[in-house]
C-alpha positions in Angstrom: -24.3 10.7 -43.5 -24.7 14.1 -41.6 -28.4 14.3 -43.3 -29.1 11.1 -42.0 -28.0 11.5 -38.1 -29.6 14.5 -37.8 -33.1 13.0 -39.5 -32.4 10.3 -36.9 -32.2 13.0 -33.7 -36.0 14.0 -34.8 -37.0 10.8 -35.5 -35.7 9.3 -32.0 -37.0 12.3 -30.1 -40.9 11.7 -31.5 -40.3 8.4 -31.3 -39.1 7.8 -27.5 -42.1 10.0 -26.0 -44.3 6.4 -25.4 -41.4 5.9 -22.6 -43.0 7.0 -19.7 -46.5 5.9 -20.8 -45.9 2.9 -20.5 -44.1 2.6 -16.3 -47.7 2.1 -14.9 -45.9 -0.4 -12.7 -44.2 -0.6 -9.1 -43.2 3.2 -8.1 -40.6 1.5 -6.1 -38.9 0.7 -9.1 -40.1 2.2 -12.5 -39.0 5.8 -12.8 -41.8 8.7 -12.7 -42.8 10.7 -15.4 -40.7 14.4 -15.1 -42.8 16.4 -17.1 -42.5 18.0 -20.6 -39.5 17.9 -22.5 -37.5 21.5 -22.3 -37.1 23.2 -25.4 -34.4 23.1 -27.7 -33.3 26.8 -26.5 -33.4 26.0 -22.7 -30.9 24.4 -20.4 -31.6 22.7 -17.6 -31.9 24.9 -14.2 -29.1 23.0 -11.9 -30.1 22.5 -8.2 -27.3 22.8 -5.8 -26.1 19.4 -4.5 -27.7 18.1 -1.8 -26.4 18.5 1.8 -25.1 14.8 2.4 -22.9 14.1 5.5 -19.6 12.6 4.5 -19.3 10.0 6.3 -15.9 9.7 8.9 -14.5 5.8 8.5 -14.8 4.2 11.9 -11.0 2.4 12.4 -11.5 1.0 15.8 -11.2 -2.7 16.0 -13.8 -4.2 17.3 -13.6 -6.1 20.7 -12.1 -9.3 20.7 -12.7 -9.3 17.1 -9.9 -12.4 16.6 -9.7 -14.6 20.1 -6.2 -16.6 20.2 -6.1 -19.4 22.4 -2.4 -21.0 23.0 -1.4 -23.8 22.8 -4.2 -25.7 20.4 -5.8 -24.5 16.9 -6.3 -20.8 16.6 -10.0 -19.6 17.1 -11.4 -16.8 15.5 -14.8 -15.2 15.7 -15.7 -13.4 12.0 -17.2 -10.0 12.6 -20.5 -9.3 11.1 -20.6 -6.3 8.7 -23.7 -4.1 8.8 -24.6 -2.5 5.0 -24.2 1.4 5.1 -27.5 2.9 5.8 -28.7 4.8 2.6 -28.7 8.4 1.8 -31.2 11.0 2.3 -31.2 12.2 -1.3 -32.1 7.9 -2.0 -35.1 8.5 0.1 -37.6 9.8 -3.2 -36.5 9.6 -6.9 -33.3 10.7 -7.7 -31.9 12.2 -11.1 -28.7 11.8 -12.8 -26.8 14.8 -11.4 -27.9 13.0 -7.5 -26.6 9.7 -8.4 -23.4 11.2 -9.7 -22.7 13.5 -6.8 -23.7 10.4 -4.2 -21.1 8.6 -5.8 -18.6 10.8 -5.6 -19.4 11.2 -1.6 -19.6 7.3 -1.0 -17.8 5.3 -3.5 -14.9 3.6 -2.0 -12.9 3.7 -5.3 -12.8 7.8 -5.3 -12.3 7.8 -1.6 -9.1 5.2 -1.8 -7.7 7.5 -4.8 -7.9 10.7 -2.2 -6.3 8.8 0.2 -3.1 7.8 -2.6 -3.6 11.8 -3.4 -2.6 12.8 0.3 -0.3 10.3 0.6 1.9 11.6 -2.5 1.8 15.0 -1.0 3.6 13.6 2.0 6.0 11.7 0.0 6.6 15.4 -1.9 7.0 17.2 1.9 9.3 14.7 2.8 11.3 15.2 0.1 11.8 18.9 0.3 12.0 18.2 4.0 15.7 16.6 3.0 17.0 20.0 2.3 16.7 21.0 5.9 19.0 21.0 8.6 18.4 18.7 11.4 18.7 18.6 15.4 19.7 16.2 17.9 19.9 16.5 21.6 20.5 14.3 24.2 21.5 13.4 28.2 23.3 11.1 29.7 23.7 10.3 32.7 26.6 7.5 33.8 28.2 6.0 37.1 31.5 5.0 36.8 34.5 3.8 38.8 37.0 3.9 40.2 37.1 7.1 40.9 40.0 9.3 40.6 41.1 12.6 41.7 45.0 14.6 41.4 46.1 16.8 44.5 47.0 20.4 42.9 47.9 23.4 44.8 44.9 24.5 47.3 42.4 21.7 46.5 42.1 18.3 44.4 40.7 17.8 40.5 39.0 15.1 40.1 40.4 13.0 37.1 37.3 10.3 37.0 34.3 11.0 39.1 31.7 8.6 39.9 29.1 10.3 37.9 28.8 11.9 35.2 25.9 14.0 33.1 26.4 15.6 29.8 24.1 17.1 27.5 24.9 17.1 23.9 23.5 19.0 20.6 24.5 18.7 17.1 23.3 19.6 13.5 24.1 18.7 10.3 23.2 20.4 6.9 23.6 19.0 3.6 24.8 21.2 1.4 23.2 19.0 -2.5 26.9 19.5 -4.5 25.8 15.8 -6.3 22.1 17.0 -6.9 21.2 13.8 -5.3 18.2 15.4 -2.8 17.1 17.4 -6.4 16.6 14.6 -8.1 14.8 12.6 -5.3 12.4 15.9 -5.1 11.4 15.4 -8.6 10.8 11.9 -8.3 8.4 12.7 -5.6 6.5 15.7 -7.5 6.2 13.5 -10.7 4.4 10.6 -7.8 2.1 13.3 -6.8 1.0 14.0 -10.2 1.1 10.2 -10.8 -1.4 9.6 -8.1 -3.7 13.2 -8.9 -3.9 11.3 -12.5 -4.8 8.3 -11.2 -7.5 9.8 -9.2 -8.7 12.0 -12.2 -9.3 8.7 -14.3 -11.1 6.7 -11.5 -13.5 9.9 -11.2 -13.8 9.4 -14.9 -14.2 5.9 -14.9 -16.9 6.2 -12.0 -18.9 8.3 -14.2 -18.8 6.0 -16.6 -19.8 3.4 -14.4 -23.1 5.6 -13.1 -24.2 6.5 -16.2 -24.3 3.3 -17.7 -25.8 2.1 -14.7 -28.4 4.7 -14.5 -29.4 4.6 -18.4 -29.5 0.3 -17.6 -32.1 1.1 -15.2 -34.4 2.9 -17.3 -33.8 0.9 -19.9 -34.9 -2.1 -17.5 -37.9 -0.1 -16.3 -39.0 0.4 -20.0 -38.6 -3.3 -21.2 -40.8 -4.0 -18.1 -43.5 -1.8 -19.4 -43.3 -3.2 -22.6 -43.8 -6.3 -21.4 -46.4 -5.6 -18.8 -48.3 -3.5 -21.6 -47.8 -6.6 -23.9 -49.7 -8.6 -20.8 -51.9 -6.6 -20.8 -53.4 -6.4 -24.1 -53.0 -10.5 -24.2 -55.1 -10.9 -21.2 -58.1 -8.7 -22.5 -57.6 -10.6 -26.0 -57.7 -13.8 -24.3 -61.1 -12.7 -22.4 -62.8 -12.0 -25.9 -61.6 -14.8 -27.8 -63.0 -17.1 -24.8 -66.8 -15.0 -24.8 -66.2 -15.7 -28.4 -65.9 -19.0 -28.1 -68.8 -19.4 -25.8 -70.4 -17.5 -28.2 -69.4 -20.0 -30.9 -68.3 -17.8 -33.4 -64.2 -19.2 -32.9 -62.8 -22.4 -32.5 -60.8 -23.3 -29.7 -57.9 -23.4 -31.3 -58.5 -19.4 -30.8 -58.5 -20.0 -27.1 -55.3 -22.0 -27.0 -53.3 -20.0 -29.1 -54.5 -16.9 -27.0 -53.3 -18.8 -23.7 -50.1 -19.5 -25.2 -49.2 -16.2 -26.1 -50.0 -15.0 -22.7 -48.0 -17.8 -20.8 -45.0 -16.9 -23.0 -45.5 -13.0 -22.4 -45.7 -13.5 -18.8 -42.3 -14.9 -18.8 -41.1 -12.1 -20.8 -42.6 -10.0 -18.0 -40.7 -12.1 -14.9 -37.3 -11.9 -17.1 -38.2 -8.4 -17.4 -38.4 -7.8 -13.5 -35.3 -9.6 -12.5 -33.6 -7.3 -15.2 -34.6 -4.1 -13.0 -33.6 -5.4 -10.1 -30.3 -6.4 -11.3 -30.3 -3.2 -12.6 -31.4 -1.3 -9.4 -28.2 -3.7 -7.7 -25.8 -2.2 -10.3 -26.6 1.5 -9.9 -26.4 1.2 -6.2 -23.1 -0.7 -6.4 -21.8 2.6 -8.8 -22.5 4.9 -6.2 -20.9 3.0 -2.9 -24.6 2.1 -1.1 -26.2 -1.1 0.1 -26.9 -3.1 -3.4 -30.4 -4.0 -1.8 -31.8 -0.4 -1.5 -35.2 -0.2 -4.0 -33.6 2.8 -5.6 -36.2 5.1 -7.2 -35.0 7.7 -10.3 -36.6 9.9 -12.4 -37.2 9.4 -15.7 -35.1 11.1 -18.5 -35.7 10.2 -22.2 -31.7 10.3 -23.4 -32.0 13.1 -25.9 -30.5 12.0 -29.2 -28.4 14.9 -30.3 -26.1 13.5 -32.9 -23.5 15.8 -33.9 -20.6 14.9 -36.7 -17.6 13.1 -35.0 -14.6 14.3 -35.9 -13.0 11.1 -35.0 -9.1 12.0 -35.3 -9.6 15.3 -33.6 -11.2 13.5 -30.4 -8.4 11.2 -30.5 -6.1 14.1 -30.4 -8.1 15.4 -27.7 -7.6 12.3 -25.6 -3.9 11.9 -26.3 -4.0 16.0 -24.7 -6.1 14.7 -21.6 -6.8 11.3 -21.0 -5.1 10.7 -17.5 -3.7 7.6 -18.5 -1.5 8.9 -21.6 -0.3 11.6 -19.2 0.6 9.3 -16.2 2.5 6.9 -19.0 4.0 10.4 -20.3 5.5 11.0 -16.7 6.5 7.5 -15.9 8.9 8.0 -18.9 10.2 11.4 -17.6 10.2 9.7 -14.2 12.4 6.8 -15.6 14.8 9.4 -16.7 15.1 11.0 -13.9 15.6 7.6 -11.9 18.2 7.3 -13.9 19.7 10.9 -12.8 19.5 9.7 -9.0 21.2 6.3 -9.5 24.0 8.1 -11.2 24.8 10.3 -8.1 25.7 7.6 -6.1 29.4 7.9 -7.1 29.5 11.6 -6.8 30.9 13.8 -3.5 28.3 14.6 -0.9 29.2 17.8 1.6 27.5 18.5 4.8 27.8 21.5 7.3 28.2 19.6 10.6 28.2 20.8 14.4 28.0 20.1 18.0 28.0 21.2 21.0 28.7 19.1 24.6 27.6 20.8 28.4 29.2 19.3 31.3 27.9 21.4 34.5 30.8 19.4 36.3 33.6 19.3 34.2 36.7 17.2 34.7 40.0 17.3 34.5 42.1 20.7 34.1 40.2 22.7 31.7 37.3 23.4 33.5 35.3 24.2 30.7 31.2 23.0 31.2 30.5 24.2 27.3 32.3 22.7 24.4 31.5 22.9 20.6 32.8 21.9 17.2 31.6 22.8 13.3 33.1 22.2 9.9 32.2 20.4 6.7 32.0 16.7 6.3 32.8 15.4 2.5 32.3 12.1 1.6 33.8 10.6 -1.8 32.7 7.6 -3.1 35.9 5.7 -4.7 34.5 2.0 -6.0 31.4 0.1 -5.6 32.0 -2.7 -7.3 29.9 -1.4 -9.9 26.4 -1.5 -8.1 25.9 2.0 -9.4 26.3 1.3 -13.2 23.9 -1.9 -12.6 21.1 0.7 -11.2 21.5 3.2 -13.6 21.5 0.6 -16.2 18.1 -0.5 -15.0 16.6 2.6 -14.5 17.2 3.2 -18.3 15.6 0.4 -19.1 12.9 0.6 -16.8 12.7 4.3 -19.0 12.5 2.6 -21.9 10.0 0.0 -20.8 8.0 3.6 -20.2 8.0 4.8 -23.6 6.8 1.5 -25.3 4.0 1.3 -22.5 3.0 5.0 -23.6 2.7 3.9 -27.1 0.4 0.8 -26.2 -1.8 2.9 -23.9 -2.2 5.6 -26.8 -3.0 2.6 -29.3 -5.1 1.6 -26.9 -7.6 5.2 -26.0 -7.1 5.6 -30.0 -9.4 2.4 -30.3 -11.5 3.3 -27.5 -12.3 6.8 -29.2 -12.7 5.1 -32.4 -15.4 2.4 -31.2 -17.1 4.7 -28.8 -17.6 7.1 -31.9 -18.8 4.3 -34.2 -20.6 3.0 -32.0 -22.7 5.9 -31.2 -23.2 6.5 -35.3 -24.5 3.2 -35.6 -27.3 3.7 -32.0 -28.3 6.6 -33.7 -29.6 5.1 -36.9 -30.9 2.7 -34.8 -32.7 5.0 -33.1 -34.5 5.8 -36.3 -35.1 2.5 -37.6 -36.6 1.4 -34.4 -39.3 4.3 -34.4 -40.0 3.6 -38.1 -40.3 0.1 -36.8 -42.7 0.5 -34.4 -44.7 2.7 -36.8 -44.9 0.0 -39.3 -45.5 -2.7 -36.5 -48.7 -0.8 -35.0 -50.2 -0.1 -38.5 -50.0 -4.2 -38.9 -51.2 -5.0 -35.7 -54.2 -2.0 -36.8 -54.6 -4.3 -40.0 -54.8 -7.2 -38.2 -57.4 -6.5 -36.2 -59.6 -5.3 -38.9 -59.2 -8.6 -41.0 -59.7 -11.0 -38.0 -62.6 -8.6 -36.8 -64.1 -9.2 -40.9 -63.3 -12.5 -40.6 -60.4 -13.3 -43.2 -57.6 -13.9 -41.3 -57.4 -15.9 -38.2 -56.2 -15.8 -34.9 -52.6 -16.3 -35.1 -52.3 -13.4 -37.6 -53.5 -11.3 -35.1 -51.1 -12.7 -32.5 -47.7 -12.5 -34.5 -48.4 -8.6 -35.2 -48.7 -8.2 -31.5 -45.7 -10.2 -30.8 -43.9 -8.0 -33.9 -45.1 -4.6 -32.0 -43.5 -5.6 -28.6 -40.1 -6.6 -30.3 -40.0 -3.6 -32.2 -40.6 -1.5 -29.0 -38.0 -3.6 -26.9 -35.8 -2.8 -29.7 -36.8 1.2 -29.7 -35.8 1.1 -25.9 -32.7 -0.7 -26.4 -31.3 1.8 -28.9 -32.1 4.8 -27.1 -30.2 3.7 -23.7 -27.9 2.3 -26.4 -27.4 5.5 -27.7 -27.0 7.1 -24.4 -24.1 5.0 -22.9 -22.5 5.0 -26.2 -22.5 8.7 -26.3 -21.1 8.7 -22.0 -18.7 6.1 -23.5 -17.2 8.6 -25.9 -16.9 11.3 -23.0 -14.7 9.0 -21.3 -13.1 7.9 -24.4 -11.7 11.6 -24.9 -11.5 12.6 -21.1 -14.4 15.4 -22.4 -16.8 14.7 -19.2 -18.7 17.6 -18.2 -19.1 17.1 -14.8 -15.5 15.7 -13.8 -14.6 19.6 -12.2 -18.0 19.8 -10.2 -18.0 15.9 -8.9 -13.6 16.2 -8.2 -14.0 19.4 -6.3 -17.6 18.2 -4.0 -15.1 15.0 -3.2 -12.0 16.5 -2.3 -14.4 19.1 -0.1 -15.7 15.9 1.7 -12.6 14.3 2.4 -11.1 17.4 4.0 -14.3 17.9 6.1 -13.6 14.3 7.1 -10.3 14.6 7.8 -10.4 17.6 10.1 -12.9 15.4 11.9 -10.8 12.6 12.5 -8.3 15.1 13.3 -9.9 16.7 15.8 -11.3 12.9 17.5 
């Protein structure tokens, strides 16, 4: 088997080099030749990413965006939504790399997983926050009555006066004997790491999405050239069989059956259209812009490379990083430790209290404007009916709920390892039956043409090669972008993406530019 996936890596190279030849169509939409193929030696030379502005969420409501009227029905006005205008880097033909790193600056999906991001962080503050001691002040200021005052040696004291201000302080500091606050700390750190998972696997999954997108595009673009080089040849055929015809040297049966053909090819070609703009509408949705933009890219021949898959190892590699076997690995440990935090509930809590109270006009016989209290405040919890033991009950089941789910999930990215992997065998030898198939298809159509030129075969002989040739090259196109989003399927399969660092970090950057900006509005 090795033998034969590497024969069909040379065969799909040399065979997939007609791509481009063939997108002689609308620039707006078929992708432009790059230029040669690098060598096998030479990587690719990768341009910095291109200075996009993130853009800054506008959350003011609009003006009388609902209208209430009372009493009667309820009238509302719907607010029109105005498409995003499109990038710069959308303006000219874009590559793989672009698409990917305008996704990651304007897909909603990334930008919503930030946002969980930050707000685990401040669940996590808040926690640790607990630990602290807190502050309270306050005035008052009170009129009261009747007022009362005792005659004593020189002068009186007033018992009651008629007003009263006060200002008061107090703190209190809890002092963690039950472990309670610990416990609700770690609960919030494994949330963060819940939430930078979850983000991790939407970045993954919006790869995915691109890529597949992308390769659907050019695979779109090079059906339509197929087709529109199949329309081509027909319509030229169709013009000599008809000066043939006037000529008298075919019947018209030669003329009908070369009308046909044509009428059915150019409904090949109008399927073939809709299917790149469909396509176009997908890649645009992938990377968060207006669906309708005529997206141009650049045309890339995938590059079959098939190396052995080890298919248990990159299973063992996805159970070591797939965000989704480590978020159901930390739901269990999260369970446990729910557990942990229900059980506390019966346990002592201790607290370092204070206050402090400032009277500038004190009464009665002290005289004292400044008075203050500390000690410790311990509460034990003596019966709850047994609340507790229900909630920590739960929260081991709710653990072991966790451990089955992790099981599933790992069942689960085992199969889509296993399929990915297969899958990419099998476009691979497609790959090089295809080009073998086209070979064999163009050496009939060769023969064809040489026995209805001599006169021994008739029209329709001629016709069925032709129709042969343009299947086999629809299916040559199919098994190369095949190919390519199995192999992008894999990556995902085993968390093994190469450019989920680069694309994480450029999104995070933009949504801490855009937070300081909001920050400073």
């Amino acid at each position: 088997m090795p033998g034969t996936m590497k024969t069909a890596a040379a065969l799909a190279v040399i065979g997939l080099t007609w791509l481009p030849a063939y997108c002689q169509g609308d620039a707006a939409v078929c992708p432009k030749d790059p230029g040669p193929p690098l060598a096998a030696d030479v990587k690719p030379v990768e341009s910095p990413p291109a200075a996009l502005p993130a853009p800054s969420p506008d959350l003011a409501i609009p003006p009388n965006a609902d209208t209430v009227s009372t009493p009667g029905p309820i009238e509302t006005r719907t607010v029109e939504v105005t498409p995003a205008p499109a990038p710069e880097a959308l303006k000219r033909p874009i590559t793989l790399d672009e698409a990917l790193e305008t996704a990651f600056r304007h897909n909603p999906d990334i930008r919503a997983a930030l946002a969980g991001v930050q707000k685990g962080r401040g669940r996590l503050r808040e926690a640790r926050a607990r630990f602290n001691p807190t502050f309270n002040a306050g005035v008052s200021s009170v009129l009261q009555g009747p007022k009362t005052s005792l005659s004593f040696g020189e002068g009186d004291i007033e018992l009651v006066p008629g007003t009263d201000t006060t200002a008061t302080l107090s703190f209190l500091l809890p002092l963690d004997i039950s472990k309670r606050l610990g416990h609700g700390k770690d609960l919030a750190k494994y949330s963060l790491q819940m939430d930078y998972l979850s983000m991790v696997g939407v970045s993954e999954g919006v790869i995915l999405s691109v890529k597949s997108a992308w390769y659907n595009l050019l695979r779109a673009c090079g059906q339509r050239s197929v087709a529109q080089a199949a329309v081509d040849v027909s319509s030229k055929r169709l013009e000599n069989t008809r000066s043939r015809r006037k000529a008298g040297t075919v019947a018209q049966f030669d003329v009908t059956a070369a009308e046909t053909e044509l009428a059915n090819l150019r409904q090949q070609l109008i399927s073939a259209e809709s299917r790149v703009l469909v396509a176009q509408s997908q890649l645009n949705s992938a990377m968060g812009v207006d669906v309708s933009y005529p997206t141009q890219v650049v045309a890339a021949a995938p590059a079959v490379d098939v190396r052995d898959v080890e298919i248990q190892q990159a299973v063992q590699r996805a159970y070591a990083r797939r965000p989704e076997v480590k978020t159901a690995q930390l739901a269990v440990t999260a369970g446990q430790a729910s557990a942990k935090l229900e059980r506390t509930a019966l346990r002592p809590s201790l607290n370092v209290v204070g206050s402090g109270l400032y009277d500038p006009e004190p009464a009665g016989l002290s005289g004292n404007r400044f008075t203050w209290q500390a000690g410790l405040s311990l509460s034990l919890p003596v019966w709850d009916g047994g609340v507790t033991r229900a909630r920590v009950d739960q929260a081991r089941a709710d653990a072991a709920s966790a451990r089955e789910v992790l099981e599933r999930v790992k069942l689960g990215v085992a199969r889509e390892v296993r399929v990915a992997a297969l899958n990419l065998e099998e476009a691979a030898l497609r790959t090089e039956s295809t080009a073998q198939t086209v070979a064999l298809a163009e050496e009939a159509l060769r023969l064809a043409n040489v026995r209805y030129e001599a006169g021994i075969a008739v029209a329709v002989e001629v016709t069925n090669a032709e129709s042969q040739l343009t299947q086999a090259r629809f299916n040559q196109v199919n098994a190369a972008y095949d190919y390519a989003i199995a192999l992008a399927q894999l990556q995902r399969a085993a968390s093994d993406q190469p450019e989920i660092v680069k694309l994480q970090l450029l999104a995070a950057g933009d949504a801490a530019v855009a937070s300081e900006t909001e920050d400073k509005n």
